[in-house]
C-alpha positions, 0 to 999 in steps of 0.5 A: 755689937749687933746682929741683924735677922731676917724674918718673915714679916719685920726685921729682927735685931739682936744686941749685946753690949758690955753696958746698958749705955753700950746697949742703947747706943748699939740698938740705936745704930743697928736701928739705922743699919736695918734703915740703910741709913745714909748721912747728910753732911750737916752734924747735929746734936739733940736731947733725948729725954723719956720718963716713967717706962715701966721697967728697962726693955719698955724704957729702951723701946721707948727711946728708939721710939724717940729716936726713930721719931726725929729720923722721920720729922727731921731726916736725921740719923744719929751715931754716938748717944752720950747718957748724962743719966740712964737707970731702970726706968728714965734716961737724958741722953744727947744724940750727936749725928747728921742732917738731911739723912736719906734711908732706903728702909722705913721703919715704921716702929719698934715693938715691944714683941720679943723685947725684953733686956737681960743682963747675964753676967758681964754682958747685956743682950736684948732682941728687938724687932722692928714694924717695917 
């Protein structure tokens, strides 16, 4: 599940997952909710693969880097992320989603500014704010 906040200069977006798999996947589509996101009709499917992240905030960071970087070259736009592995500091994930994806909001970048990945009982949160 996830929120979306305005703010003043960029867009905010609060998720809340019951898994940190859920939590990236979550992150990933309310990404493509603060894009405005329209799909192509052509499914696709990619790997995603980041190493070394210093802890699991820069790590989920990093792989909506990845993301947002095959939305802007390739005009694609995900739904579903399958982890084949996914720990504290790397994750192997295959995207599955459209071609010829249209948006009507760039995101320019995620940022590491207010980011940071909790885990508080059963449920893992993090907010995110997006360079627009």
């Amino acid at each position: 599940m996830f929120e979306i906040i305005d703010h003043i200069a960029d867009v905010r977006l609060r998720v809340r997952a019951s898994s940190l798999q859920e939590l990236f996947a979550d992150a990933m589509r309310g990404m493509f909710a603060v894009m405005h996101a329209q799909p192509g009709e052509t499914r696709v499917e990619h790997s995603v693969v980041v190493h070394e992240a210093a802890d699991t905030t820069s790590l989920l960071v990093d792989f909506l880097n990845e993301v947002l970087h095959r939305a802007h070259v390739a005009h694609e736009m995900f739904d579903a992320a399958h982890f084949t592995r996914l720990d504290a500091t790397s994750c192997e994930a295959t995207l599955s989603g459209f071609a010829s994806a249209t948006f009507d909001e760039d995101v320019k970048a995620v940022t590491y500014h207010e980011a940071e990945v909790h885990k508080t009982g059963d449920e893992w949160t993090t907010m995110l704010v997006f360079d627009i």
